[in-house]
C-alpha positions in Angstrom: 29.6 -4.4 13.9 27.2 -1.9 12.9 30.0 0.3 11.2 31.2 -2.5 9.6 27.9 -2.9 7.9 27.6 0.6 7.0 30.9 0.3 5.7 30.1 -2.5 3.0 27.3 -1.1 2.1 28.6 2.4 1.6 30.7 0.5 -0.9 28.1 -1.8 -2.7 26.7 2.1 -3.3 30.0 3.6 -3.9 30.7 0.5 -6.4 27.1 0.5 -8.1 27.1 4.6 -9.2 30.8 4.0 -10.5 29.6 1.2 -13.0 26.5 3.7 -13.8 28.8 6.3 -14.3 31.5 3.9 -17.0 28.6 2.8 -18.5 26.9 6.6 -18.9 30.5 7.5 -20.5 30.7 4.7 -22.9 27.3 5.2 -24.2 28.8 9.0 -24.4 31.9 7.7 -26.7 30.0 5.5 -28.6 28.0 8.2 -29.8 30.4 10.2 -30.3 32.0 7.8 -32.8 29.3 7.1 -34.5 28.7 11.1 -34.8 31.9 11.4 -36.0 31.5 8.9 -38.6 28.3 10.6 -39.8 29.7 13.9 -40.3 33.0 11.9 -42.4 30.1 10.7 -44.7 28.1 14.2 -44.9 31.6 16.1 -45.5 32.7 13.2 -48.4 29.9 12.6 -51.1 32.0 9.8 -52.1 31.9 8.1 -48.6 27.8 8.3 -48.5 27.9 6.5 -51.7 30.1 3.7 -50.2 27.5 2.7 -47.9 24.3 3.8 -50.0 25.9 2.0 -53.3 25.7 3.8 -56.7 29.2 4.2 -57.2 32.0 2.0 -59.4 33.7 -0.3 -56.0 37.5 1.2 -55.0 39.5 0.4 -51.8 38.5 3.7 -50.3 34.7 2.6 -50.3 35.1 -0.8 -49.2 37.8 0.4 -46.1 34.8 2.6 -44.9 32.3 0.0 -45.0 34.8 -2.4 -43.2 35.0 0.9 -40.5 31.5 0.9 -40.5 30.8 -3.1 -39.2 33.9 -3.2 -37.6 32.2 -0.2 -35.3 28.9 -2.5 -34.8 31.4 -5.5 -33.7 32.1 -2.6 -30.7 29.2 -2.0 -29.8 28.0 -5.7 -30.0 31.2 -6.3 -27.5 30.7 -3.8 -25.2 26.9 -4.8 -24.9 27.2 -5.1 -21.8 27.3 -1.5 -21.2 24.2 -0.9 -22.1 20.9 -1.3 -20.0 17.8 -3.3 -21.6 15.7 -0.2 -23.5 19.2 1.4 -25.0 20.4 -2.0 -26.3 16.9 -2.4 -28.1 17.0 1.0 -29.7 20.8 0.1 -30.7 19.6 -3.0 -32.3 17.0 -1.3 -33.6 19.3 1.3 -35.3 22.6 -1.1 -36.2 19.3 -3.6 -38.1 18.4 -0.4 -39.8 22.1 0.8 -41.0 23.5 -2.9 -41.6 20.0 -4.2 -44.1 21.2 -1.4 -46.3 21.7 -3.5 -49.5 25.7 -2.5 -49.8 26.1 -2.7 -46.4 24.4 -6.1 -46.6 26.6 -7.2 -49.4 29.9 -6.2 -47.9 28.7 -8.3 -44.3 28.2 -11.7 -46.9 31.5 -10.9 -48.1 33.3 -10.3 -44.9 31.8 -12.5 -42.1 33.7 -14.9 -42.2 37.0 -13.0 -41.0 34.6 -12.0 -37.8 34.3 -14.8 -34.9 31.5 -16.9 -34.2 29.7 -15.0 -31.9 29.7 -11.6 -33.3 28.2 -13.8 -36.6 25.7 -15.4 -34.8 24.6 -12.0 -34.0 24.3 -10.6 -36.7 22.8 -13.7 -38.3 20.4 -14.2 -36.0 19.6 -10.4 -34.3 20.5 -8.3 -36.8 19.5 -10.0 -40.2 17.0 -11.9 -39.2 15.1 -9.1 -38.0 13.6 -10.0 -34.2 11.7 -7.5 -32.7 13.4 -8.3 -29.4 17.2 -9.2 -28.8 17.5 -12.7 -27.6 18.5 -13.2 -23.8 22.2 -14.3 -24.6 22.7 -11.8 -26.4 20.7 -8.7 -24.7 22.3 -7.1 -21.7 21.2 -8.2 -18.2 18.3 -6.2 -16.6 18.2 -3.6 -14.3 16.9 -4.8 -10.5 14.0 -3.1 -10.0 13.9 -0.6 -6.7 10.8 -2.0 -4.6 8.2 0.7 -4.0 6.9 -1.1 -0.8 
């Protein structure tokens, strides 16, 4: 009996460092992406421009934007990932990046296409500028080790 219980809870452990370890990595890829996509813009002037505005509107521009909220859609779905504090700073940073006044523009343009949730998100935590994600939306938190 004893092994048995041992047993399961060698697993719940087992089971609880693998899901801190998928979510370390994804964290890892995501900001590895988003990297990537920095160093595009630094490398191609014309790509900064797309997002900061101050150039005449072609496809190329408006494909990179589309790149850029499609990659905030992924992060917004894979949420869950993500404990309490890290979600806050992403918030944080996507409400920074997506207020910019072309990247703005191109989200009133494109929501639509996007499904309701991922616009009620952005509606509501990204544009509308809460200092804390709401509960739905925010990933759960962490259980708290006892110190007793």
């Amino acid at each position: 009996m004893i092994s048995v219980v041992v047993a399961l809870l060698s697993l719940a452990v087992q089971q609880h460092w693998t899901r801190q370890q998928a979510k370390a990595d994804a964290r890892a890829k995501q900001y590895d992406r988003t990297q990537a996509l920095i160093l595009r813009t630094m490398d191609d002037p014309e790509l900064l421009l797309a997002i900061s505005g101050g150039s005449s509107e072609d496809q190329k521009q408006r494909r990179f934007r589309q790149l850029w909220v499609n990659h905030v859609e992924m992060f917004f779905r894979q949420r869950h990932l993500f404990d309490r504090p890290h979600w806050k700073g992403t918030i944080y940073d996507i409400r920074d990046f997506m207020n910019m006044p072309v990247m703005r523009g191109h989200w009133l343009a494109h929501k639509d296409y996007y499904a309701p949730d991922f616009q009620r998100f952005m509606e509501c935590e990204v544009y509308a500028g809460k200092a804390e994600p709401r509960q739905a939306e925010a990933p759960p938190e962490e259980p708290q080790a006892s110190t007793t």
